[in-house]
Structure formats: structure tokens, C-alpha cells
C-alpha positions in Angstrom: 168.2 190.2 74.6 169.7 188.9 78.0 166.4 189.0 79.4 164.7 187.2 77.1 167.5 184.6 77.1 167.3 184.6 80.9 163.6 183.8 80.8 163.9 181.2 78.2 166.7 179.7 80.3 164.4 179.8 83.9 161.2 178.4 81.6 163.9 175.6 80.6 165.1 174.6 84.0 161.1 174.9 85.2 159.8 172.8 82.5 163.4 170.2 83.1 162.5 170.2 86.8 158.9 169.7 86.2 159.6 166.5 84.5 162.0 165.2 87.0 159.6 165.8 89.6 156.7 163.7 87.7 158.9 160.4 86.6 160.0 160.9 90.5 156.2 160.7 91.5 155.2 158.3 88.8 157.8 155.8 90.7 156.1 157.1 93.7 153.0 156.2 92.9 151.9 159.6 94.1 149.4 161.6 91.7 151.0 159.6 88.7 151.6 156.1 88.0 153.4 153.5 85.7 151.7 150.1 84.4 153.6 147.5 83.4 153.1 146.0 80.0 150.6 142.9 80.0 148.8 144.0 83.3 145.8 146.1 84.2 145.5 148.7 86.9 142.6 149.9 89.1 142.0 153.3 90.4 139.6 153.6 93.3 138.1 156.7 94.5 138.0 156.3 98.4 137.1 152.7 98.5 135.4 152.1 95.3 136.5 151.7 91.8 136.6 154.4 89.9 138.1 153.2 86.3 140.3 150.4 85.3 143.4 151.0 83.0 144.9 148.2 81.2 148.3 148.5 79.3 147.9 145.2 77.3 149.2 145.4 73.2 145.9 145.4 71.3 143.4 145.3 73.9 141.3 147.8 75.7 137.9 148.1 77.8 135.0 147.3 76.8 132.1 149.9 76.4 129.3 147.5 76.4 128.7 145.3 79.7 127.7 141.8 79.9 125.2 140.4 81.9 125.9 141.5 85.0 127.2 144.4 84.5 130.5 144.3 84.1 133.3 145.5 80.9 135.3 143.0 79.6 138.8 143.4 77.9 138.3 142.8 74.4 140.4 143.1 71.2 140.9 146.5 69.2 142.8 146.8 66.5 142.9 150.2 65.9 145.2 152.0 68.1 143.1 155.2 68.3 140.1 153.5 69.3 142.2 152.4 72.1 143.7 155.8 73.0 139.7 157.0 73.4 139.4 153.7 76.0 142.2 154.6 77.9 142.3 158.0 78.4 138.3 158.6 78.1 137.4 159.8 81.5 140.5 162.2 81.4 140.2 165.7 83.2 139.4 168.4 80.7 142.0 170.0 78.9 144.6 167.9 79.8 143.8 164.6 77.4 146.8 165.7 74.8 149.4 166.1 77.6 148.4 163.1 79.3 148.9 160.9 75.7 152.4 162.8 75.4 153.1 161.8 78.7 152.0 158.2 78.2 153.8 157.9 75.1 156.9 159.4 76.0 157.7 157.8 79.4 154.7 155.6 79.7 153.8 157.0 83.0 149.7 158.4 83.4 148.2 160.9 85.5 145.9 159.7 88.6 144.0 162.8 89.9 144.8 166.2 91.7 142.8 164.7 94.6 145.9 161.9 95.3 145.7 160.2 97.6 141.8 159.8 98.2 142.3 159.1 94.0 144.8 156.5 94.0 145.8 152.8 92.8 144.1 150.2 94.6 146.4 147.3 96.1 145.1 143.8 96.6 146.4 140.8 97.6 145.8 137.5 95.7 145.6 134.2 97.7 147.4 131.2 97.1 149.4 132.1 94.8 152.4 128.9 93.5 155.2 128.6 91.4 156.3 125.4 89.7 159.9 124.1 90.4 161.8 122.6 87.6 163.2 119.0 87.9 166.4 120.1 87.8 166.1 122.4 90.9 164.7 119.2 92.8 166.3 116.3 94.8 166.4 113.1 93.2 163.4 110.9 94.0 161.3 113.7 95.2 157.8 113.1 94.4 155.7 115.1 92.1 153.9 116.9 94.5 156.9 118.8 95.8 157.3 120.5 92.4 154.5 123.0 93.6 155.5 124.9 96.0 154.0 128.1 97.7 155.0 131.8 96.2 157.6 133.1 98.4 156.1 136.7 97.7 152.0 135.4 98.5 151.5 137.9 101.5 152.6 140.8 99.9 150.0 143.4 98.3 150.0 143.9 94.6 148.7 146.8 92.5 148.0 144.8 89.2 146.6 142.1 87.8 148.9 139.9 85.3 147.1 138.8 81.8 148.3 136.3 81.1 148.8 134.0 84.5 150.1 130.1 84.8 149.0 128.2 87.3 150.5 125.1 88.4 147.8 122.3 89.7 148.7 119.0 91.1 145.9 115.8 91.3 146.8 113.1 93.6 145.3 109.6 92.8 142.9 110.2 89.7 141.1 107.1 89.3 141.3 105.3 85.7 138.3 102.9 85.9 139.2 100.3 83.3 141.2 98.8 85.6 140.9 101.0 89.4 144.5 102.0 88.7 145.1 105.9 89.9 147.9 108.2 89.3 149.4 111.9 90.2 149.2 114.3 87.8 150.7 117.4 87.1 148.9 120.4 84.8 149.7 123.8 84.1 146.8 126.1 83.1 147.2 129.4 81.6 144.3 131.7 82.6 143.6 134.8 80.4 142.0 138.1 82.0 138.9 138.4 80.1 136.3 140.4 83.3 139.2 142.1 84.9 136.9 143.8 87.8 135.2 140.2 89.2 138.3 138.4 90.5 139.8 141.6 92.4 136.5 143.5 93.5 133.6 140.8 93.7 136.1 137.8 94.3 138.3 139.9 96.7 141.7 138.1 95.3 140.6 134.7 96.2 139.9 132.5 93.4 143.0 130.7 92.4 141.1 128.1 95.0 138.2 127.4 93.7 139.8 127.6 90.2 142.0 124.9 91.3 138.7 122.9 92.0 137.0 123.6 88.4 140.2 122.0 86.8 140.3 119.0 89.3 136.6 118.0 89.3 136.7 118.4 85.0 139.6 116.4 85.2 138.1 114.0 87.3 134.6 114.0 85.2 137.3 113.3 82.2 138.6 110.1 83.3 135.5 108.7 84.8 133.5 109.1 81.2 136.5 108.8 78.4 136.4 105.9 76.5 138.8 104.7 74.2 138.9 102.3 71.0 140.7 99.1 71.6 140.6 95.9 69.0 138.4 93.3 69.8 139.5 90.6 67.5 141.3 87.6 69.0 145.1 88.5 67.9 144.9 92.1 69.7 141.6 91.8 71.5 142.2 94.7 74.5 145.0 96.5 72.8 144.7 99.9 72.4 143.6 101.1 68.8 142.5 105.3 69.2 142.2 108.4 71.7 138.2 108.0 71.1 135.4 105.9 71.1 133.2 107.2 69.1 134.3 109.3 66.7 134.6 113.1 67.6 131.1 114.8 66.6 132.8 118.8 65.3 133.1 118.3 61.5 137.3 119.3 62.0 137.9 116.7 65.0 136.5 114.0 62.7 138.3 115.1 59.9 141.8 114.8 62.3 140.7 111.3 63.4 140.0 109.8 60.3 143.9 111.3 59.1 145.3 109.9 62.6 143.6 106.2 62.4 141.5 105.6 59.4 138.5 103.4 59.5 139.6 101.1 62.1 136.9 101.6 64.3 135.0 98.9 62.3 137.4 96.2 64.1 137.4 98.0 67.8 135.2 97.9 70.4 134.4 100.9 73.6 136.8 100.7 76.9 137.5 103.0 79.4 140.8 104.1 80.3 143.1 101.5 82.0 146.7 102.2 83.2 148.3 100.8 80.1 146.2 102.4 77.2 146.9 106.0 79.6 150.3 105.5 78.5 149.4 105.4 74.8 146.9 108.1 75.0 147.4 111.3 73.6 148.1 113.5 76.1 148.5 116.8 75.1 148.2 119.6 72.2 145.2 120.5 69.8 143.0 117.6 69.2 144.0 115.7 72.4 141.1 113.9 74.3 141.8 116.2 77.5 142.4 119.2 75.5 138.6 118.8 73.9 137.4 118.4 77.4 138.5 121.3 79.2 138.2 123.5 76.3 134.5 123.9 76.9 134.6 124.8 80.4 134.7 129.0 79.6 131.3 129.2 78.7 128.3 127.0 79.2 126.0 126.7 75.8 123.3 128.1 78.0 125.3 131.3 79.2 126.5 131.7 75.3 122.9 131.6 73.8 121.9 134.2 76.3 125.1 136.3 75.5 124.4 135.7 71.7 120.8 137.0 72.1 121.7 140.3 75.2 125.6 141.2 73.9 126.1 139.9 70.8 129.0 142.2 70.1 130.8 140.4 73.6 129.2 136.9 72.1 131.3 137.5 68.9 134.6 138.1 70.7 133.9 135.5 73.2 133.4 132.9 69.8 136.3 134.1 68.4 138.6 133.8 70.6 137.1 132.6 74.3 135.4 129.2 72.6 137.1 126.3 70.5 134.4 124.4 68.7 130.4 124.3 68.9 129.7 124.7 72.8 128.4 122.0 74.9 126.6 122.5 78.6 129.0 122.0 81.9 128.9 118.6 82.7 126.7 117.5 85.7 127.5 116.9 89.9 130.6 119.2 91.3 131.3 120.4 88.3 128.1 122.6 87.6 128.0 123.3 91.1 131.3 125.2 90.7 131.2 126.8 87.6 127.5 126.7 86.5 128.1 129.4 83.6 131.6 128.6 82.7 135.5 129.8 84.3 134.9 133.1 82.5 131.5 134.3 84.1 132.4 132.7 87.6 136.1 133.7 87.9 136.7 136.7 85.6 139.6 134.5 83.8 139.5 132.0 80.1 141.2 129.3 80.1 143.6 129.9 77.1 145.9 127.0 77.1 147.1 124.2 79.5 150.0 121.6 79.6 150.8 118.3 81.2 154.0 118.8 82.9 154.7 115.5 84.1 152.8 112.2 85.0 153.6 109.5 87.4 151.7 106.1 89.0 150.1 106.2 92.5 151.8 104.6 95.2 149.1 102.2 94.9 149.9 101.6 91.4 153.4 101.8 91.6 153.9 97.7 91.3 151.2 97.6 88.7 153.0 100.1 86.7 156.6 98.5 87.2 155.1 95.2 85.6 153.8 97.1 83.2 156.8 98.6 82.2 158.8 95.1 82.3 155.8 93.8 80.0 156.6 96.9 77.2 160.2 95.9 77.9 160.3 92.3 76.8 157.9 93.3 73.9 160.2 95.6 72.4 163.3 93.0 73.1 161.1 90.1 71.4 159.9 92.7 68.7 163.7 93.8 67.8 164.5 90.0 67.6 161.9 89.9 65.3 163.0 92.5 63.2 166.0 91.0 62.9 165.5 88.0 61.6 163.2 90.1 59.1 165.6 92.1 58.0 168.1 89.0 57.7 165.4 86.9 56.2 164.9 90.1 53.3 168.5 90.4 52.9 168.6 86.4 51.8 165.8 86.4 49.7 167.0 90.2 47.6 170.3 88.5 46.9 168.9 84.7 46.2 166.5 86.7 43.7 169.1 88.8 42.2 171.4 85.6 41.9 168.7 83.6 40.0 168.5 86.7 37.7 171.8 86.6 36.8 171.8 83.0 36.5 168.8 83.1 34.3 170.4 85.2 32.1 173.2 83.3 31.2 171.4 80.5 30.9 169.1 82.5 28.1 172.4 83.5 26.4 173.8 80.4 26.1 170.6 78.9 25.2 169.8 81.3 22.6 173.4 80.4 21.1 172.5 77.1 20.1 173.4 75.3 23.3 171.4 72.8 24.7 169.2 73.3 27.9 171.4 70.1 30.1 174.5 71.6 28.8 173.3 75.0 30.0 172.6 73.9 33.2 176.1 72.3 33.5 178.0 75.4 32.9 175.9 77.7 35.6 175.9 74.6 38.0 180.2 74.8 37.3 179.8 78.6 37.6 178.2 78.4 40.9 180.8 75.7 42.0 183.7 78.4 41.1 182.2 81.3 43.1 181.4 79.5 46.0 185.0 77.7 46.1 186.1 81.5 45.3 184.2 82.7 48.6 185.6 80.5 50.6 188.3 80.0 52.6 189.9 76.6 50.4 192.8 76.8 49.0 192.8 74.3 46.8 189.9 72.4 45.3 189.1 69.0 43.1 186.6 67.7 40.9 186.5 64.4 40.9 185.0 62.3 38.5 182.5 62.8 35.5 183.1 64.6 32.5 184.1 68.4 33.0 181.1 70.5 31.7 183.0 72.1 29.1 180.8 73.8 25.9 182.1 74.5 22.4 180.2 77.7 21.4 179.8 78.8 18.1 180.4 81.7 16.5 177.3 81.9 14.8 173.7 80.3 15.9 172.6 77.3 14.3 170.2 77.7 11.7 
């Protein structure tokens, strides 16, 4: 009995220390390894990869490749299928221990041939942060809210999902009137080819990323056109965010809600300084948020994905695409990203924002006039409301007055008395309440008779 409770005790203590020892190598990195939720590690045999492992709630590898070979994270819903992906080329034998082990302390096994197994590092180039305003000096320009990593020449050993990406354009040109301004976006990238921008891309594409969003915002400004009224009393003022209509069928729809049929009265102009300030700027729907959507996927890369991997062309639709596809625009643009962000860079772009917005230094008295014009409008337009409002309030109470009056005018009337003797008494009654409003303290009638009416009991037959 002791000896039995001795060995249960030392197969305790092996199994405790045996655990110790793995969460201590797992933080090691040595033969085990954790992965943080919402990232993806790499495992590279010598120099080359070996498998890619991403711990991302709902995803996992793809089976299928796309066009040039490479697996794309995709969306699974079933959490078994995505136990298969993740632990599919695990060694023999071990599969149910490494799921336990996963599970329980989310830490997975690398190889027994650590470290010529191991987790590749990289290092990702150019990486930025955004400042907040508040964290700035006052009357800092906009530029200086981008500012360099301070952790860019250190080595990482996984790639983020979901990544933002602060981008700042100096001087964009509006050609209705050759004003410019600074602008400040911030892109959210999603990992879709997880492989391309660490292996093929070596951890430099933030870059040339930068340049996709610059030259489509750019291409934006240069080609926009806006509604503005062309009849004489707002001739030039801004009417909508488009000229024409938008072609998708739920765009139009969104319009039509937004401005009605006012097109009809409105003319084509492209984007000045002043109607920029009216524009729409940002969320669903938004002129620049229907221009960059397009940019993952050319309509010529998606037909051929449609026809080769229809299976990735249905995820990529679903969720990768907003709206019938449309071909890269022409110039830098194609040059850049001929198939789209996603086959070129490995990332979709899944949402972006306009942080802030401010005039060029060359537009800076342009837009100060500007501002003094809007000023003095909304001065003379609160005047004018006003006087409105005064001018309702006078004719509400003259009307309700004329009703009162008119009915006692009816009710004497419909007593027998005549019309001119009618009049008298609401002409005395008005007299009384206006001498009762006032400030008088005494009053007197003088001359004429005193409009005094005998009313009978009864009206005259």
C-alpha cells in the first residue's frame, strides 16, 4: 500500500514538473510556443516555412490556394473544422495531447528538432503610430500627429490581423478651384494572404501601401464631381456628394432618401474648397468610402478567381468586396496595385477613417475668408430667423384675436343686434384691453355717444 502510494505520489510530482517545465519553455519559445489571440505565427524549418498557425476567433487556413499559390485565411464556423486546420500536420500520436494542451494553457508544440524547427522572426518596416491631439502642442501641424514606432527595429514573431495604419497627404489638389489641403486617414488593413507580406514581401510593404492609398486618393479628387444648383438664386452652391447618380441599385436607393430628385435643377462641378467642407466625408455610402472600397480586387483578378477558386471568389465576395467590382483606375494607380491591395500586399482593406482635415498653407487665407463668408451667413441667416419667428408670433395672435373677435361679433349679431352696433361694442372692447395692457392709469373718452347695447333676453322674431 505505501508503495503504491509512493509511486502515485513520484508519477504526481513527474507529471506537476513536467508541466511546469513546458509553460516554462512555451514562454521560452523553446520547443513550445504561445500565439496571441488575433495574430498568426510562422514556423520555419531551417530557413523556409514550414506551416503557418493562426489563433484568430473563427478563422483558419485555407486548404485550397489561389492563383499563385498561396492559402488564404478564411472564415470557418465550425470549431472542429478548425481544430483539423490547426493542428493537421501534427506528429503522430500526439494530436489529442497537443489539443489538451492548446485548450488548457493555449500554448502548442513546435517540434523535437527545436531549434532548426522553430518560429520565424521578422521585422516589419516603417511601422507609425498616431498621436492624439491632446498629447500634441498647440498649433502643431497635422503632420506631426504621425510619428515613427518607437519599437520599429525590433524583430517580431507575428503578424497582427487586424492592423491600423496612419497615412498623412500633404497638398491634395481640389481642381474646382486649385485649392489643396492636408489630410489625415487611418486605414485598417485585414490579413487575408498571411504568407506574401512576410515571406515574398520580406516585411516591407507598409510603403508602398502608403502609396496605393495616396495615389487612389489622389485619382479621387482629380475625377469626383459633385451636384451644385445652377439656377440664378443658388447657381454654384452645393446641392449633393454626386454627380451623377450612383450606378449599384442600393447606392441609388441611399441618394434618392438623402436628396430627392433635385438633380433635375443641378448641374456637374468638381470639388472646390467650399463644397469639400459640405461633402460627406466619411462612413458607408460616403463618396471616398465608394472609391477606395474597390481597390482589394480588380474586376479582372475577381473573374479569374470566380472561374479558378470559386470557393476563395465566394469568401472574397462576401466579405473582401462591397458592391459590383469595377477595374483599378488607370496611371500610378494600376502600376501599383494592378490586381488589387489583397493580391499585391497580402492585406484587405476593411475600413478607413478621416481623422482630421486642415487647408494648405497655400490655402490657408482662402480658407480664413471662407470661414468669415459662412460666418456672416449664419449671423444674417439668425437675423433672419428672427424676424420669422417674430413676424409668426404677430400673425398666430392677430389671427387668434380676430377669432375671438369674430365670435362675439356672431353672438351678438345672432341676438338681434345690429351689425354697426356690433362693431361698436368690439371696437370699445378692444379700446378696454388695450388701455388694460398699458401702462395709463387713468383714461377718457371724450365725445360721441358711449357704444352701450340693450340686449334682449330673447331674439327677435
Amino acid at each position: 500500500m505505501t508503495t503504491t502510494l509512493v509511486i502515485i505520489g513520484l508519477l504526481a510530482a513527474i507529471a506537476l514538473a513536467t508541466f511546469i517545465v513546458i509553460l516554462l519553455l512555451g514562454n521560452l519559445g523553446a520547443f513550445f510556443t504561445r500565439i496571441e489571440q488575433g495574430t498568426t505565427v510562422f514556423i520555419n524549418t531551417g530557413k523556409s516555412l514550414r506551416s503557418i498557425w493562426p489563433n484568430i476567433g473563427g478563422f483558419h487556413l485555407s486548404k485550397m490556394d489561389d492563383l499563385d499559390g498561396r492559402h488564404w485565411l478564411i472564415r470557418e464556423g465550425k470549431e472542429t473544422n478548425r481544430e483539423e486546420a490547426f493542428f493537421h500536420n501534427a506528429l503522430n500520436g500526439t494530436a489529442w495531447f497537443q489539443k489538451w494542451l492548446w485548450k488548457r494553457f493555449g500554448i502548442r508544440f513546435i517540434s523535437i528538432f527545436w531549434p532548426h524547427v522553430h518560429v520565424h522572426s521578422f521585422n516589419i518596416r516603417s511601422r507609425k503610430r498616431l498621436l492624439e491631439r491632446a498629447d500634441m502642442k498647440e498649433g502643431e501641424p497635422l503632420k506631426k500627429r504621425v510619428t515613427d514606432s518607437p519599437n520599429k527595429n525590433l524583430d517580431v514573431s507575428s503578424l497582427l490581423f487586424l492592423v491600423p495604419r496612419p497615412v498623412y497627404l500633404d497638398g491634395i489638389e481640389l481642381p474646382g478651384d486649385n485649392s489643396r489641403i492636408n489630410l489625415l486617414f487611418l486605414p485598417i488593413y485585414r490579413q487575408v494572404i498571411p504568407a506574401l507580406p512576410v515571406y515574398y514581401l520580406q516585411g516591407d510593404f507598409f510603403t508602398q501601401l502608403d502609396a496605393a492609398i495616396e495615389a487612389a486618393v489622389v485619382d479621387f479628387f482629380a475625377s469626383h464631381r459633385i451636384a451644385v444648383y445652377k439656377d440664378d438664386g443658388k447657381k454654384g452652391q452645393f446641392a449633393g456628394d454626386f454627380w451623377p447618380r450612383p450606378n449599384d441599385k442600393k447606392e441609388k436607393g441611399r441618394f434618392t432618401k438623402k436628396y430627392g430628385d433635385i438633380l433635375k435643377d443641378c448641374e456637374p462641378s468638381y470639388l472646390t474648397y467650399s463644397s469639400w467642407l459640405k461633402l460627406t466625408k466619411a462612413g458607408e455610402g460616403s463618396p471616398l468610402e465608394q472609391h477606395l472600397r474597390h481597390l482589394n480586387f480588380s474586376a479582372a483578378y475577381y473573374k479569374r478567381l470566380k472561374k479558378e477558386r470559386p470557393k476563395l471568389a465566394q469568401y472574397a465576395s462576401k466579405e473582401l468586396t462591397h458592391g459590383k467590382l469595377v477595374d483599378i483606375p488607370g496611371g500610378k494607380l494600376t502600376r501599383l496595385i494592378p490586381s488589387g491591395i489583397v493580391p499585391r500586399f497580402g492585406f484587405a482593406l476593411a475600413s478607413f477613417r478621416l481623422v482630421e482635415t486642415e487647408p494648405h498653407a497655400e490655402t490657408a487665407n482662402l480658407a480664413k475668408a471662407l470661414l468669415a463668408k459662412e460666418t456672416k451667413f449664419h449671423e444674417a441667416e439668425g437675423v433672419r430667423q428672427e424676424a420669422a419667428g417674430n413676424r409668426d408670433a404677430i400673425l398666430a395672435r392677430a389671427a387668434g384675436e380676430a377669432t375671438r373677435y369674430g365670435v362675439l361679433t356672431k353672438a351678438l349679431t345672432d341676438q338681434g343686434v345690429s351689425p354697426n352696433a356690433a362693431a361698436e361694442v368690439v371696437l370699445a372692447q378692444v379700446r378696454t384691453e388695450n388701455v388694460r395692457d398699458s401702462k395709463l392709469t387713468t383714461y377718457v373718452e371724450g365725445g360721441g355717444p358711449s357704444p352701450t347695447v340693450m340686449v334682449p333676453a330673447q331674439p327677435s322674431t
